[in-house]
C-alpha angles and dihedrals in degrees: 000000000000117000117253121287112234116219111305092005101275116174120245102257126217093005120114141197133222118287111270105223102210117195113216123183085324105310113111109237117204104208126168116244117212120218085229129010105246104129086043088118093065089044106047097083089050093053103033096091094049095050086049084059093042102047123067134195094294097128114220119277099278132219091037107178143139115269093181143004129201122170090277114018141052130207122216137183128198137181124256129264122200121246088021116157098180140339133245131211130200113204126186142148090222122078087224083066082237110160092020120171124211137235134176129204133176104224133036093272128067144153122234109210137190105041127135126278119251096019139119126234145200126218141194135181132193129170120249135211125239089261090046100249118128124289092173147014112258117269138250108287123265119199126200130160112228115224136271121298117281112256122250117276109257113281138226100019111167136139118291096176150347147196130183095289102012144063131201123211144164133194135190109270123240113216117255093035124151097173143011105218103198122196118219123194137136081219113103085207094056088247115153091014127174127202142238135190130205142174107218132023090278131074153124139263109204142162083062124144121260124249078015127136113222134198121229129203121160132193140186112244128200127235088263088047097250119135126274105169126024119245115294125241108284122260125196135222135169122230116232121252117290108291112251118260114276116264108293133215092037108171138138113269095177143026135195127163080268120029137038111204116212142196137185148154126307122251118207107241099019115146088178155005127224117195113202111222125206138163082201133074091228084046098239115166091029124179125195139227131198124207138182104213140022098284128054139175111230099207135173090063127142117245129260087008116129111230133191123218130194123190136208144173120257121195120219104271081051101263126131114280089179145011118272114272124242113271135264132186146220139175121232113241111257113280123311106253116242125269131269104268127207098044097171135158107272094185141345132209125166088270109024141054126199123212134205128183134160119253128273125217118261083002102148091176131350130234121221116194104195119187142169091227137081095231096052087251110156103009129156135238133244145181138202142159087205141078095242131043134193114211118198145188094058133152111262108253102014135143122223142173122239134191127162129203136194115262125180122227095288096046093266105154108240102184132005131272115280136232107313109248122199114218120158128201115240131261121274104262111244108233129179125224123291112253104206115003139183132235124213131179142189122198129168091195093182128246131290095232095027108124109180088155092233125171098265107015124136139170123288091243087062101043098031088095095053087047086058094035085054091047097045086050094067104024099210118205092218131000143179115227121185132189091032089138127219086209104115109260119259100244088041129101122247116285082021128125131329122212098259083038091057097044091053094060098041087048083055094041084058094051107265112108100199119168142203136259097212126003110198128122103209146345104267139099084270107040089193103073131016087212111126081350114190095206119254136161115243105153093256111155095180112226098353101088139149114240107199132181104234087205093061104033143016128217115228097182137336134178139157145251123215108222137244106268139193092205148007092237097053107091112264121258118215137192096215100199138191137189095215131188122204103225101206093057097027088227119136123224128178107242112190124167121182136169111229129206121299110200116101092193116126101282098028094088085047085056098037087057089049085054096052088046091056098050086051089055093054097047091055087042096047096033102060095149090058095244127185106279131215123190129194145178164083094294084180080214131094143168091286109057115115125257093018151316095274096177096044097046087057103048095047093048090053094061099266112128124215101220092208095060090224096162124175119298095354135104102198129074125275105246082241090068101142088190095109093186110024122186122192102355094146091068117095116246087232123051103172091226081286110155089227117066117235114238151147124232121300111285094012113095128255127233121280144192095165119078152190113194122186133185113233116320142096131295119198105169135027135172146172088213103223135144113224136152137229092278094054096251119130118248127237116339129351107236101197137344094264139062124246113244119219123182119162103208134180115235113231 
């Protein structure tokens, strides 16, 4: 092959090449051989007649042409000649082939390379023998222009980034470019390089090794992938310290017919997790799942279908801070059961809604979101064993939006939410005053020799005066007291006052006359001692009595009721009952208080509920013109016995109404509360002589064991009479250990 062309294709002065020795009809010729043929013009004559002897017949390689051009370099094809060993090609930018430059080739193709851009060239090829010398004369010249200069290299690469295996560049563009080809090594000699390919002046470099420095070239490729610029000068970058191992401990902790929760091991440095996602083993078709935290839900699956994660460490701008875990698997749960159907507004009051929906199967509760909004935002959470459920504490005429969903005993959801329904309370109904109400107490005001040793309790004869003092503040028309006792007081003579006589007279002495519906002591021959008692009825229902204002109401009748017992022994429990009549309206209403049994051993709430039946019984038998009925009393049962609220139960399925709405297990009202202005109905009924005043939390209701029951009718005011201060202790003394029940009410 010819040696290279300089620019222009000047020859290489001064510089020659080894003496050619050229064998003629058998004399041996020394002729100096140029390393060009520049001066072959002043040589030709003197040669001509030795190449005449040296050449044969043999005629020039024919059909001489280009077959390609580039900036630098032409391509050229011959035709053979037989007994060619090479090929030799004349190149010059003059016609007159002056200056030429020589290549050889050995075929009849060849590439002449490292000419100028832009310029046209002549060419000439001749056959050579095995020892170099001439096997033909040079052929006719062929002409071709190579093509425009290569473009520059691009410029400015350098590193704009790293991690542990990868490095980011970027590199100024050349126009005309399909493809940037960049060569990676940690060789500063290139050596060992790898390539990569990308489509703008931006990429990077990954699967590198960490701590590692790495050598950068870039070129500009064609369309066809063919070069269009040489390698660029190298630029250098340093790979980051080796990335930390993938989480750890990644497994499936939980499974529904939709979701697999997962959990794993925590990564310093970690922003985020993603969780790869797959229903395949080589993970095709992947999904992916971020998570704050160390453990996710992975939620949107199909059930019974066995699924593969991966997980990996995010930095904070979202790229990888480690490599992707090994997989695990889990399997989704069978198909979530369908939802509950019908959900429908069972009633509606200005504070309460109630709900009804079918069964679901497997359903062991169920769970209700209400919210005041259309998109379920902000919604509250219920649960109920039922197929029905009553929500209180709402806003009078509001609409909300109810679903309910299938849980299973814990709480586990078992099926999704069904079809929102929109249901609304009423309006508050709009009532004008009350023109001439009643007012009706009930007050258990402890017995006189009764000594439980609790925190603040004191003798009757130092907390009587509070008692009056209680009852004065308020004035009720009628009330029921209990536990007044008919036994003689202890700082009175023989034959002297009894408790609910005492009160009477102190009441009187405070200006408030209040009477009696019956008087007697006892039930014998002689009602004032039970001392040698023959047996009598008189109507006596020892300390349970009804205190009434005869300027404010009459009594028409009255009469009592002795109790169901469990045993003689046990103290006797009494209804003591009126046919009343409010002066001021004219209008009759049926009063009855009564204590019920104390005792919460097993039995006792059976009896409590036998007691309740029998006064029942007497209201219906002793109200036959289906008066107004009031109904008083220490029930000694609340909301929270267990099994149930005996009393209660009784009294409001036989049409009596608690105003309060203080239904079992709830602290907030029944929709279906009739006490239009409460006042501290947090505060329990029973305080135990304790300082602080047992409560729930402000506009719930308390817990009572003290009642008053009506039949239908307003209610505009009712109160647990009790003086607290700010920090919920009683003041002064404590006058019982319960608390005194108001309630003002219009007769119907």
């Amino acid at each position: 092959m010819g040696a290279p062309m300089s620019s222009l294709l000047v020859s290489r002065a001064g510089r020659i090449a080894a003496t050619a020795t050229v064998a003629v009809l058998g004399v041996i010729i020394a002729t100096p051989q140029p390393s060009s043929d520049a001066h072959q013009a002043g040589t030709t004559a003197s040669l001509s007649r030795i190449e005449r002897l040296a050449t044969t017949a043999v005629a020039p390689p024919a059909g001489l042409k280009s077959v390609g051009q580039t900036g630098d370099s032409v391509s050229l094809s011959w035709g053979a000649v037989a007994g060619t060993a090479e090929y030799r090609v004349m190149v010059s930018v003059n016609a007159d082939m002056s200056g030429a430059v020589y290549w050889r080739f050995p075929s009849t193709a060849g590439t002449v390379k490292y000419l100028n851009p832009a310029t046209k060239y002549y060419f000439k090829v001749r056959s050579l023998k095995s020892d170099g010398s001439a096997l033909t004369a040079y052929s006719a010249a062929a002409t071709a222009t190579t093509g425009a200069a290569a473009p520059a290299p691009p410029a400015g690469l350098k590193a704009v980034g790293q991690t542990g295996d990868s490095v980011s560049l970027s590199w100024g563009a050349v126009a005309g470019t399909a493809e940037y080809r960049v060569m990676v090594s940690a060789n500063a000699d290139m050596s060992g390089a790898v390539y990569w390919r990308f489509p703008s002046t931006t990429g990077t470099v990954k699967l590198l090794k960490p701590a590692t420095k790495y050598y950068f070239k870039v070129r500009s490729l064609k369309s066809d992938g063919s070069a269009l610029t040489a390698y660029s000068a190298a630029a250098t970058a340093t790979t980051g310290a080796a990335a930390p191992a993938p989480p750890a401990g990644l497994r499936a902790v939980g499974q529904t017919g939709e979701s697999v929760s997962l959990s794993w091991g925590a990564v310093a440095g970690t922003a985020e997790y993603r969780v790869m996602v797959s229903a395949n083993a080589d993970m095709s078709g992947a999904v992916y799942w971020r998570f704050p935290s160390t453990t996710g839900t992975v939620k949107l699956l199909k059930p019974a279908t066995t699924y593969y994660f991966k997980i990996r460490s995010l930095k904070s701008d979202g790229s990888a801070l480690t490599a992707y875990s090994s997989a695990v698997s889990a399997k989704t749960g069978a198909a979530t059961p369908a939802a509950p159907t019908g959900l429908r507004m069972a009633f509606q009051t200005p504070t309460a809604l109630g709900l009804a929906w079918n069964a679901a199967p497997a359903a062991e509760r169920y769970r209700i979101a209400l919210s005041p909004n259309a998109d379920m935002s902000k919604a509250t959470y219920y649960r109920f064993t039922e197929l029905s459920a009553d929500i209180r504490g709402l806003t009078p005429g509001t609409a909300y939006y109810a679903q309910v969903r299938s849980i299973t005993a814990d709480g586990t959801n078992i099926s999704a939410y069904s079809p929102i329904v929109r249901i609304s309370t009423s309006a508050a109904p709009v009532l004008g005053p009350v023109a001439n109400p009643l007012s009706v107490a009930s007050y258990n005001i402890h017995c006189a020799n009764c000594e439980d040793q609790m925190p603040t309790e004191v003798p009757w004869v130092d907390r009587r005066d509070a008692v009056v003092k209680t009852i004065v503040s308020k004035r009720p028309d009628i009330m029921g007291i209990q536990e007044a006792s008919q036994g003689w007081l202890a700082d009175s003579p023989a034959g002297g006052l009894s408790q609910f006589e005492d009160l009477r007279n102190r009441l009187s002495d405070a200006g408030a006359p209040y009477k009696l519906t019956n008087e007697m002591r006892n039930n014998c021959v002689d009602p004032h001692t039970p001392t040698d008692c023959i047996p009598k009825e008189q109507g006596a229902t020892k300390g349970t009595r009804i205190f009434y204002n005869p300027d404010k109401v009459r009594i028409v009748r009255s009469g009592s009721k002795l109790l169901p017992s469990l045993s003689l022994e046990k103290n006797q429990r009494y209804l003591a009952w009126a046919e009343v009549v409010q002066l001021s309206t004219g209008k009759h209403f049926f009063f009855g208080d009564t204590h019920l049994e104390v005792d919460k051993a097993e039995g006792y709430n059976e009896l409590r509920r036998q007691q309740a039946q029998t006064i029942v019984s007497v209201i219906k038998a002793q109200n036959t013109t289906n008066l107004p009925v009031l109904m008083v009393g220490d029930m000694n049962s609340s909301k929270w016995l267990v099994p149930s609220n005996a009393p209660y139960d009784v009294f409001t399925a036989a049409g009596l109404v608690d105003p309060l709405g203080n239904t079992y297990g709830s602290t907030l009202p029944s929709g279906y509360a009739t006490a239009e202005k409460v006042t501290n109905r947090n505060i329990n009924s029973w305080n135990g002589f304790e300082r602080l005043a047992r409560a729930s939390a402000p506009g719930t209701n308390g817990t009572y064991i003290d009642y008053i029951f009506t039949s239908k009718m307003r209610v505009p005011t009712w109160e647990t009479v009790a003086n607290v201060d700010s920090a919920g202790n009683y003041v002064g003394q404590l006058p019982s250990d319960h608390n005194m029940i108001y309630a003002t009410v219009s007769l119907p």
